[in-house]
C-alpha positions in Angstrom: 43.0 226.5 95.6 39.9 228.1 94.4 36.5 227.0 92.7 35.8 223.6 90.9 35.4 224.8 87.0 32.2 223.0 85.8 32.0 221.1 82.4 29.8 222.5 80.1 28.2 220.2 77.4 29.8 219.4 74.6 28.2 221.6 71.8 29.9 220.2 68.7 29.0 216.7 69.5 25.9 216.7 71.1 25.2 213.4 73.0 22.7 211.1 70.9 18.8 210.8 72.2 18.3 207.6 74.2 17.0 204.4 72.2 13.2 204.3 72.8 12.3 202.0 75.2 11.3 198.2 73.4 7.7 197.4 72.4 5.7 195.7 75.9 4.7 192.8 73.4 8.6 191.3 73.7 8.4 190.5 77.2 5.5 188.0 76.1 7.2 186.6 73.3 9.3 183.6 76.2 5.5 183.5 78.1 3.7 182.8 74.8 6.5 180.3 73.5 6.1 178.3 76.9 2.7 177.7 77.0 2.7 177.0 72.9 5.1 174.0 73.6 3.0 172.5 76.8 0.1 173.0 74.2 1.9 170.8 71.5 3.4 168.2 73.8 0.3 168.0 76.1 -3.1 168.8 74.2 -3.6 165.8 71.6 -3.9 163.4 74.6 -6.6 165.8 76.4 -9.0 165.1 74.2 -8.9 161.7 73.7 -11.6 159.3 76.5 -9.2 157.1 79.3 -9.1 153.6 77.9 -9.0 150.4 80.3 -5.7 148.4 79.4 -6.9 144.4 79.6 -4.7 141.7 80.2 -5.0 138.8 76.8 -6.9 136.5 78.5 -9.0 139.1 80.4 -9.4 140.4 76.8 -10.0 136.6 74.9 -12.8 136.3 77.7 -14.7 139.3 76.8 -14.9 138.8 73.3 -16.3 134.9 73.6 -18.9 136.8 76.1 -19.9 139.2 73.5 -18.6 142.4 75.4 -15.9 143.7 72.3 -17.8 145.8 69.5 -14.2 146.1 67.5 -10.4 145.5 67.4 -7.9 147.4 65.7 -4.8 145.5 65.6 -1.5 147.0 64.4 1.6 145.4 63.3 3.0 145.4 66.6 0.5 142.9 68.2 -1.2 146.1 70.1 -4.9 145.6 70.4 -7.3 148.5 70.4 -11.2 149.1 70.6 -14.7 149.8 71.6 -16.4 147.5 74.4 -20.3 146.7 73.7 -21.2 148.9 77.0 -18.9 151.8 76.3 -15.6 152.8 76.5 -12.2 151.7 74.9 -9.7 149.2 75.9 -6.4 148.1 74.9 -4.3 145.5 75.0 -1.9 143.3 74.1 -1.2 140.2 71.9 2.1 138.0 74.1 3.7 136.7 70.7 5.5 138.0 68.0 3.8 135.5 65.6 -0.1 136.2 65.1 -2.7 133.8 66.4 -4.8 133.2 63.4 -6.9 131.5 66.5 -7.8 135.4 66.8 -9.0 136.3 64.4 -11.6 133.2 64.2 -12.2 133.8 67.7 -13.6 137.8 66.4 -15.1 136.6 63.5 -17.3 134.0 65.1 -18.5 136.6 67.8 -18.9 139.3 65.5 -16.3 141.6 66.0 -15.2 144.3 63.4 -11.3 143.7 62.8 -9.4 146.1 61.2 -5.4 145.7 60.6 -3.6 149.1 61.1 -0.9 149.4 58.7 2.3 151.3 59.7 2.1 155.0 59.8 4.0 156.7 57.0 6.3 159.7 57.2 5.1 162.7 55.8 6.8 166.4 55.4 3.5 168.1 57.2 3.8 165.7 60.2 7.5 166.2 60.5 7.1 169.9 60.7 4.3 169.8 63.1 6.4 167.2 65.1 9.4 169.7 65.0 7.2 173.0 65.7 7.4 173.2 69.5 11.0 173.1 69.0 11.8 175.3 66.6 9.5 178.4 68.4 12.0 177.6 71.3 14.7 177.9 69.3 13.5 181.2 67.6 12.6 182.9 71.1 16.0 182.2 72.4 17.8 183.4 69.1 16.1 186.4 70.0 17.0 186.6 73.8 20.8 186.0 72.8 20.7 188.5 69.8 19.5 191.0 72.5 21.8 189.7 75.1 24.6 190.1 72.2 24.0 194.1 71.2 23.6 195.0 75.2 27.3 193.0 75.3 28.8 194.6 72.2 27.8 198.2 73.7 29.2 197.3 76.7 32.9 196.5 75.0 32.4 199.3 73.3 32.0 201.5 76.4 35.0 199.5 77.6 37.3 200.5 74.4 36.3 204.1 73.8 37.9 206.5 75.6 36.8 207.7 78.5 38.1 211.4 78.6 35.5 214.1 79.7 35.7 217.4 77.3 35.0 220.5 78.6 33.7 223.1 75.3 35.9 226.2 75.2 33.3 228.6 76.9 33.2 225.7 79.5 36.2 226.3 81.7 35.8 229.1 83.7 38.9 229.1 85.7 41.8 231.4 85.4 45.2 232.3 86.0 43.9 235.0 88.2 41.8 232.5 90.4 44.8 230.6 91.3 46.5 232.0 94.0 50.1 232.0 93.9 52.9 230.0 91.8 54.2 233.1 89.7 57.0 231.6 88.2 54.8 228.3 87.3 52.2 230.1 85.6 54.5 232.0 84.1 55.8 228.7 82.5 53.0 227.2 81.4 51.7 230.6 79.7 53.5 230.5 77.2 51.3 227.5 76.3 48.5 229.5 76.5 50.0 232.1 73.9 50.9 229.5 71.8 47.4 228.2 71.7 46.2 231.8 70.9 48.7 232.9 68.2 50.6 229.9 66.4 51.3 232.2 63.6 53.6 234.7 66.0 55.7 230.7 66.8 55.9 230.1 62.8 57.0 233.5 61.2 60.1 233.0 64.1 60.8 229.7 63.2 59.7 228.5 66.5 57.8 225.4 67.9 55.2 225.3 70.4 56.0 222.9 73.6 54.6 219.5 72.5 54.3 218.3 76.2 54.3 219.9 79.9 54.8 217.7 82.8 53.7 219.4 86.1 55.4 217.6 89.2 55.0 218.4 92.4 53.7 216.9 96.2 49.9 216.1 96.7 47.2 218.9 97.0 49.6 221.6 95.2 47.1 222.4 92.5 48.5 220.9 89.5 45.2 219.6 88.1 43.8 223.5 89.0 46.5 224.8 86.9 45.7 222.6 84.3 42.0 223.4 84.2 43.5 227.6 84.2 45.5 227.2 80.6 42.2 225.4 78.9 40.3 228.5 80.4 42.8 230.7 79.5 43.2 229.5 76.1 39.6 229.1 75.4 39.7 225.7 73.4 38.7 222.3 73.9 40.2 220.5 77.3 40.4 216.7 77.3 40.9 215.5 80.8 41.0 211.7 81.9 43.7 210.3 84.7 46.4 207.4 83.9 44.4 205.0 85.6 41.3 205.6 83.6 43.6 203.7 80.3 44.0 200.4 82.2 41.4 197.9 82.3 40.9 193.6 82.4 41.9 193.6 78.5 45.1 194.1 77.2 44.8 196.0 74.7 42.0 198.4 75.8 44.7 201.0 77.0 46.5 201.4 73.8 42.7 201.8 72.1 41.7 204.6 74.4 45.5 206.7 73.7 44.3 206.0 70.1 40.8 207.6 70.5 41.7 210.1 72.7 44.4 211.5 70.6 42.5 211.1 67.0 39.6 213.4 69.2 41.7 216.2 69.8 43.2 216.3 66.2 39.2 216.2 65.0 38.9 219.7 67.5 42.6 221.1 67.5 43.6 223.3 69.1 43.0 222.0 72.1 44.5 220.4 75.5 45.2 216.7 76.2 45.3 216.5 80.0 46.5 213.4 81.7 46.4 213.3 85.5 48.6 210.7 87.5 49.8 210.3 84.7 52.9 207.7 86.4 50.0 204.6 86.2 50.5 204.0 82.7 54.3 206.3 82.7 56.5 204.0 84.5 60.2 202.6 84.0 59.6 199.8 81.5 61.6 196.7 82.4 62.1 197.6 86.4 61.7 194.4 88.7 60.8 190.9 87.2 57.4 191.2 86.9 56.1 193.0 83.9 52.9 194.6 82.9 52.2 194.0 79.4 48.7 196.1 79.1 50.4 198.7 80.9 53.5 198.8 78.7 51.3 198.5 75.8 49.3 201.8 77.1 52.9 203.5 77.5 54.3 202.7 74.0 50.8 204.1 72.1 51.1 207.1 74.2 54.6 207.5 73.1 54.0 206.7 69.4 50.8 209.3 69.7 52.8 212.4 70.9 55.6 211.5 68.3 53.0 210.8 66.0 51.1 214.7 66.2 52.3 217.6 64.1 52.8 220.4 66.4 51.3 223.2 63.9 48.3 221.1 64.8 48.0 223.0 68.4 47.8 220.2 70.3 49.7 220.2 73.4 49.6 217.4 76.3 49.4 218.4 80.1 50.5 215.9 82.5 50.5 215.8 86.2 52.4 213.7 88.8 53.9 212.6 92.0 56.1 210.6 91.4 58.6 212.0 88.5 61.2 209.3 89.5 59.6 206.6 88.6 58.4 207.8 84.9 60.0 206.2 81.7 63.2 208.2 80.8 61.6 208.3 76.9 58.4 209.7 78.5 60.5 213.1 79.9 62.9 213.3 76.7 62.2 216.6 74.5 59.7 216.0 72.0 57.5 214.8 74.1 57.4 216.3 77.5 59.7 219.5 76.4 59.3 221.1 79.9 58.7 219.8 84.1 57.5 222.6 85.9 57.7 222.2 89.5 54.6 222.8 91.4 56.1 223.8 95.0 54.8 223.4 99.0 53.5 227.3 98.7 55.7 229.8 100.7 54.4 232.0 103.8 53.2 235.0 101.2 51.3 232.8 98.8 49.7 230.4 101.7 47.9 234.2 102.5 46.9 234.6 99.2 45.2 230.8 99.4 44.1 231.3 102.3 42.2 234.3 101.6 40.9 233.0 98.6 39.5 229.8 100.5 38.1 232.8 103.1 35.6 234.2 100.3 32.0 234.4 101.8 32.9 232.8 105.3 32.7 235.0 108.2 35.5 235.6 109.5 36.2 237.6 112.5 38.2 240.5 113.3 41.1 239.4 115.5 42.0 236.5 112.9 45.0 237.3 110.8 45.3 235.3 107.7 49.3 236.4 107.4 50.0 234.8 111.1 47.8 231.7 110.3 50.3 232.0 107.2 53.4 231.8 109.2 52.0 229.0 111.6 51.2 226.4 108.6 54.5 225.8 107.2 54.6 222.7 104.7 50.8 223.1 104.2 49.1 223.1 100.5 46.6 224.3 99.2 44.5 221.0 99.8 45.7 221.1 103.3 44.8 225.0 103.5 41.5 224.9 102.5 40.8 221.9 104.8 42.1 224.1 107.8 39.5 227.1 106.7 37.0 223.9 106.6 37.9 222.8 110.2 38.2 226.3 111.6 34.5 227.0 110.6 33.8 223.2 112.4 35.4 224.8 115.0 33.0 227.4 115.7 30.0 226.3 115.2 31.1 223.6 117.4 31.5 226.4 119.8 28.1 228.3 119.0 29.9 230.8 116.7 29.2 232.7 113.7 32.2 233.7 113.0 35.8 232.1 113.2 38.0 233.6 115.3 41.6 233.0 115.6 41.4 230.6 118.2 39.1 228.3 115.8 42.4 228.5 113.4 44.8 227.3 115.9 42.4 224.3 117.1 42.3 223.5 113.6 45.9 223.5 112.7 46.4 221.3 115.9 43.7 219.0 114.7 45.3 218.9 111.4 49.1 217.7 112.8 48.2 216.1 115.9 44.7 214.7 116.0 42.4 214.8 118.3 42.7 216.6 121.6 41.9 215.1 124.9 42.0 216.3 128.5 45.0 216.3 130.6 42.8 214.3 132.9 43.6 210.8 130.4 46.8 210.6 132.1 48.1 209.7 135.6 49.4 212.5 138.0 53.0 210.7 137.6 52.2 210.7 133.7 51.4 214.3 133.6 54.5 215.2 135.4 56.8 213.0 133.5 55.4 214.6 129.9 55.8 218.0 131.8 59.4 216.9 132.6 59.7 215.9 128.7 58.1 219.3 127.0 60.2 221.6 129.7 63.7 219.7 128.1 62.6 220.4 124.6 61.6 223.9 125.3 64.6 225.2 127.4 67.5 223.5 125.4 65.2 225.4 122.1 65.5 228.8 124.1 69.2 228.2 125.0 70.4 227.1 121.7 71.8 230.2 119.6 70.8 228.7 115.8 67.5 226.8 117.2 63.7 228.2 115.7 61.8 230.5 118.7 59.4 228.2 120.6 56.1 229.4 119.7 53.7 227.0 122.4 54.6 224.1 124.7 51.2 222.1 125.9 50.7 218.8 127.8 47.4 218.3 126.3 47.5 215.0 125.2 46.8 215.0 121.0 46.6 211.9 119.0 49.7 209.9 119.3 51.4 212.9 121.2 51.1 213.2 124.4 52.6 216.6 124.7 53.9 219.2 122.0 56.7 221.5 122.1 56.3 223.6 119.0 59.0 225.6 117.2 58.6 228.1 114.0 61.0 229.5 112.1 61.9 233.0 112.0 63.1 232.9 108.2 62.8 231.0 105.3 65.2 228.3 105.2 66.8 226.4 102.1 70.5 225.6 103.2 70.7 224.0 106.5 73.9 224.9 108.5 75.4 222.2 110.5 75.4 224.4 113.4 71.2 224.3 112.9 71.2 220.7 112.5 73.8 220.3 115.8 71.1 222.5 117.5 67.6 220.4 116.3 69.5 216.8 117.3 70.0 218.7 120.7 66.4 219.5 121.2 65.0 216.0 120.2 67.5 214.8 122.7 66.4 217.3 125.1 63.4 215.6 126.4 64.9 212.4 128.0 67.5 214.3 129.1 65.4 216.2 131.4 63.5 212.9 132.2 66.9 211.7 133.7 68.0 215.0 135.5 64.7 215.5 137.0 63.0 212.4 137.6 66.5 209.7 137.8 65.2 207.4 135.1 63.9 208.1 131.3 60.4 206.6 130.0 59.3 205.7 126.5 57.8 209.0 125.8 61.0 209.5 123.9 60.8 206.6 121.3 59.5 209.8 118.3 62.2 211.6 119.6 65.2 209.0 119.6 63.7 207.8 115.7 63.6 211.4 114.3 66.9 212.1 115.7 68.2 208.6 114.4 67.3 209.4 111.2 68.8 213.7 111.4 71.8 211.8 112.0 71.8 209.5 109.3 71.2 212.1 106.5 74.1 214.4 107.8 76.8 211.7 107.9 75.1 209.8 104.5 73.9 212.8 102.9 75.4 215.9 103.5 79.0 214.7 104.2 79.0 216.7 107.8 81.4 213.6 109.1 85.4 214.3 109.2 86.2 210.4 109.0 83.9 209.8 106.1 84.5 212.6 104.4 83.0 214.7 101.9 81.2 211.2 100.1 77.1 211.6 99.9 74.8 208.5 100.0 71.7 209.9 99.0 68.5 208.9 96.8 68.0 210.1 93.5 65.2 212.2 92.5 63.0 214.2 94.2 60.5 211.9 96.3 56.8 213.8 96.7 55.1 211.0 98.6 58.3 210.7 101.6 61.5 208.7 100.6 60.7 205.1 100.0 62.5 202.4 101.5 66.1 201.4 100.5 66.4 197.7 98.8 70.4 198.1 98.3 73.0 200.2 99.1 75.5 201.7 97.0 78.9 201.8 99.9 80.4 198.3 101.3 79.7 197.1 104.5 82.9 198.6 106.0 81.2 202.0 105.1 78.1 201.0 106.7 79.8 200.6 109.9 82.1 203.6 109.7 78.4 205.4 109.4 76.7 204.0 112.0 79.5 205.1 114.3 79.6 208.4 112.8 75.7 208.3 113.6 76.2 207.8 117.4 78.9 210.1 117.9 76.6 212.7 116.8 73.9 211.9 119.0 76.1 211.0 121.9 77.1 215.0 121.4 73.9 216.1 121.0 72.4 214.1 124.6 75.4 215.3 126.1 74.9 219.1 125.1 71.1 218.9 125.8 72.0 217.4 129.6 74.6 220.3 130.4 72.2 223.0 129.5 69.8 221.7 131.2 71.8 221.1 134.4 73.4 224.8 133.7 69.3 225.7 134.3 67.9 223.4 136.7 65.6 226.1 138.5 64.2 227.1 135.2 63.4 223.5 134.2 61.9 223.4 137.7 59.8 226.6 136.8 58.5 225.8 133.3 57.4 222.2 134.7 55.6 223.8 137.5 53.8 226.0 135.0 53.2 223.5 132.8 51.4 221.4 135.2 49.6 224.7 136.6 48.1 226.2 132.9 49.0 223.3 130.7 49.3 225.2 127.9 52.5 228.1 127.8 53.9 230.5 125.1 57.1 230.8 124.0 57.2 234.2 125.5 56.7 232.3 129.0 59.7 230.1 128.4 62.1 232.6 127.3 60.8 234.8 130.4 62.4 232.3 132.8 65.3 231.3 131.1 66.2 234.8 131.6 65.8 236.1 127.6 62.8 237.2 125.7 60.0 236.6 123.4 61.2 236.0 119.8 58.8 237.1 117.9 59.9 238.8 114.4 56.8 241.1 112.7 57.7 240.3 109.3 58.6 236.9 108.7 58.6 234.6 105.8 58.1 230.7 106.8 60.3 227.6 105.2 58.9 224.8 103.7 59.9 222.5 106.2 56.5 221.4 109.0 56.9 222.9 112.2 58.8 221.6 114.7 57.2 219.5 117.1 58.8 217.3 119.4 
């Protein structure tokens, strides 16, 4: 709803200075090892001059002709020496057994014999021997060793917690800067005094609230509000979202609850704040499939905010859309001692949000931020400040400085419907059949006593829609009388009853129409007991259900009671077509007219259609919107 606050450093635990980067000489260490060990293995034979390897009798020849200086013979019958013109030779005795003819043979031609005796062992020659190896060895001790801290830091980083803390002159956001929700910052204050003055709790015998769960639908400002009471209370926040305790490792979850917790008691007072806080929250033991990291998160959590003394000042702030689906000993006092409701914003503080998203754009004169106000019923404050957003695309798509009101309403359209598109996309017969469609929807709307005013009827083709009849309310609705809901089933009805009356046969333009009227139909007969047969029995969901009703796996009424609902369900829309198709015959030359102007401007006013049904414009001054989207059909 307003500004991002923007962490500030953390003062009392300043971050520590980056490790100096490692000495250039390493990288040379796996080089230098390499070309040692070729050395070793490779330079005692480069030294040594190429010998010619003789055959024995090549060898027994030379020697009778004088051509062998000396022999060397070892114990293995090898034969080694020097030849009388230079160079070496070797060779090789055939038989184990010595020829003691050999040795005559050298001695009568004057060679030098020597016998080479078996090499011994010694402690120097097995440590040279072993040297290549072992500087292998030590230069990948050192690569692992390395490879080991860089791992060990990185499953530290993976257990530590991972919650960003904002110092207490950090937060710069208000209650004032949040626009709207009284009665919910009202709530939470009192967190914020407690924070301030703990001693004003203790002299009453009072204790602070432990936990504060803040529920509500998406893009209501929860996590804003939340980022208000650190700023308000000026101490430390801890933020960090449920997902952000779940990793690969079971156990890593219940770590970070534990560091997290043990860092706000080190700076208490201060604020734990735990967004989406249903990933780790949920109904333990629901389905057959378990998740034991998850659980194991959910258990440390709930040992941690038993665990904390409440003189301490810490207080947890939790946020989520889905309240149903949290652990019942999440939400018992003690822990959570209060759910405040973040609402859909009504008509007045939608004008306050929108004027605070408005700051420092230029807006122009004719746009009225309370009429934009009335016309975006069911909006947030997300979806708010993504229509200022789009409304300022919207003109400088148009070569505008300033937005105009026009740029709001293209927005909102955008928004709900989607893209536009000319009326040229469709067919002539198309374009007559959706101008046929819109004309039902808007005359049964005028004729019907407890229907909304119709505010615009267009056969602009927009996203899935291929025309739009839109309704808003004149008041702000809560209780829906059955005459209202009699009325809307009428006007969802309305459009393929004019398709019949006018053209003889209806198309599948209705298919949005027959499914949202289905499902009307349902929830009065299930739900709000509006069904003389069934009674006054209610079938409906438990919980409130931010992110749309999910589907139904089982029901809780017998299949007898299924079928008594189902005809229940198509009595009430057989009534309904059959209301919408007299009024539209009791006014067959104003359907006539508003499908001729239709086609003619494309785009009418609800002042149009109430001209030519013979009433007139609806239009209240003052007017305060419902929750509920507007009605588009």
């Amino acid at each position: 709803m307003t500004e991002q606050a923007k962490p500030g450093p953390d003062r009392e635990r300043p971050r520590a200075p980056a490790p100096p980067p490692p000495p250039a000489w390493r990288n040379w260490l796996l080089v230098a090892g390499l070309v040692a060990s070729i050395l070793f293995f490779f330079l005692p034979s480069m030294g040594e001059p190429a010998s010619t390897e003789l055959s024995y009798s090549n060898f027994l020849s030379r020697v009778r002709n004088g051509d062998v200086n000396t022999a060397v013979i070892d114990a293995n019958g090898a034969v080694t020496g020097t030849l009388s013109g230079g160079g070496n030779y070797e060779t090789q005795i055939p038989t184990a057994i010595q020829d003691q003819r050999l040795a005559e043979e050298l001695e009568a031609n004057d060679v030098e014999i020597t016998a080479e005796a078996t090499p011994g062992t010694t402690f120097l020659g097995v440590v040279f021997s072993f040297l290549p190896f072992l500087l292998l060895i030590g230069v990948y001790l050192y690569i692992g060793r390395r490879a080991q801290r860089q791992i060990a830091g990185g499953v530290g980083g993976i257990l530590g917690s991972r919650a960003k803390v904002y110092d207490a002159e950090a937060p710069s956001t208000r209650f004032t800067d949040v626009a709207g929700y009284e009665g919910a910052k009202q709530e939470i204050s009192e967190v914020v005094d407690f924070l301030k003055h703990p001693d004003r709790y203790a002299k009453a015998g009072a204790m602070g609230p432990r936990g504060v769960l803040m529920v509500g639908p998406p893009g209501t400002g929860k996590t804003l509000l939340a980022r208000a009471v650190a700023g308000e209370a000026g101490v430390p926040f801890f933020a960090i979202t449920g997902s952000g305790f779940v990793e690969l490792f079971v156990g890593v979850g219940a770590s970070r609850v534990r560091d997290l917790f043990a860092d706000a008691k080190k700076r208490a007072p201060a604020i734990v704040f735990i967004d989406e806080i249903d990933a780790i929250g949920q109904r333990r033991g629901a389905g057959f499939a378990t998740n034991d990291e998850r659980e194991q998160t959910l258990n440390q959590l709930l040992a941690e905010m038993d665990g904390f003394d409440r003189s301490t000042g810490i207080v947890v702030l939790a946020a989520t859309n889905r309240p149903e689906i949290l652990d019942p000993a999440l939400l018992r006092p003690g822990r959570f001692d209060r759910n405040v409701e973040i609402p859909l914003p009504n008509q007045r503080e939608r004008a306050a949000i929108l004027a605070v998203h408005s700051r420092g754009k230029p807006i122009g004169d004719d746009v009225d931020v309370d009429a934009v106000a009335r016309a975006t019923p069911g909006f947030s404050g997300a979806d708010l400040a993504n229509l200022v957003n789009e409304a300022a695309i919207f003109a400088v798509r148009g070569g505008r400085e300033r937005i105009s009101e026009n740029d709001f309403s293209e927005a909102r359209d955008r928004i709900l419907l989607g893209r536009r598109e000319a009326s040229n996309a469709l067919l002539p017969e198309e374009k007559r059949a959706v101008a046929v469609h819109e004309a039902g929807h808007a005359i049964v709307a005028a004729l019907s006593k407890n229907a909304d005013p119709v505010a615009k009827v267009t056969i602009l083709p927009a996203g899935r829609a291929l025309g739009v009849t839109e309704q808003l309310p004149e008041n702000e609705r809560r209780i829906y009388p059955e005459s209202y809901l009699r009325d809307s089933l009428a006007i969802r009805l309305g459009g393929q009853a004019a398709e019949r009356l006018a053209l003889g046969e209806i198309s599948s333009g209705a298919a949005n129409d027959l499914a949202g009227a289905t499902q009307l139909a349902i929830r009065m007969i299930r739900e709000f007991g509006m069904s003389p047969r069934l009674g006054p029995i209610g079938y409906s969901d438990d919980g409130p259900q931010y992110l749309g009703p999910q589907q139904i796996s089982s029901r809780g009424y017998a299949e007898e009671t299924q079928r008594l609902i189902d005809s229940e369900v198509e009595r009430l829309l057989k009534e309904a077509d059959e209301r919408a198709a007299e009024l539209l015959r009791s006014r067959r030359a104003a359907l006539d007219e508003v499908v001729g102007l239709l086609l003619e401007r494309e785009t009418i006013d609800g002042e149009d259609v109430m001209a030519i049904v013979g009433g007139t414009a609806s239009r209240p001054k003052t007017v305060v919107v419902p929750e509920e989207a507007p009605s588009r059909t």
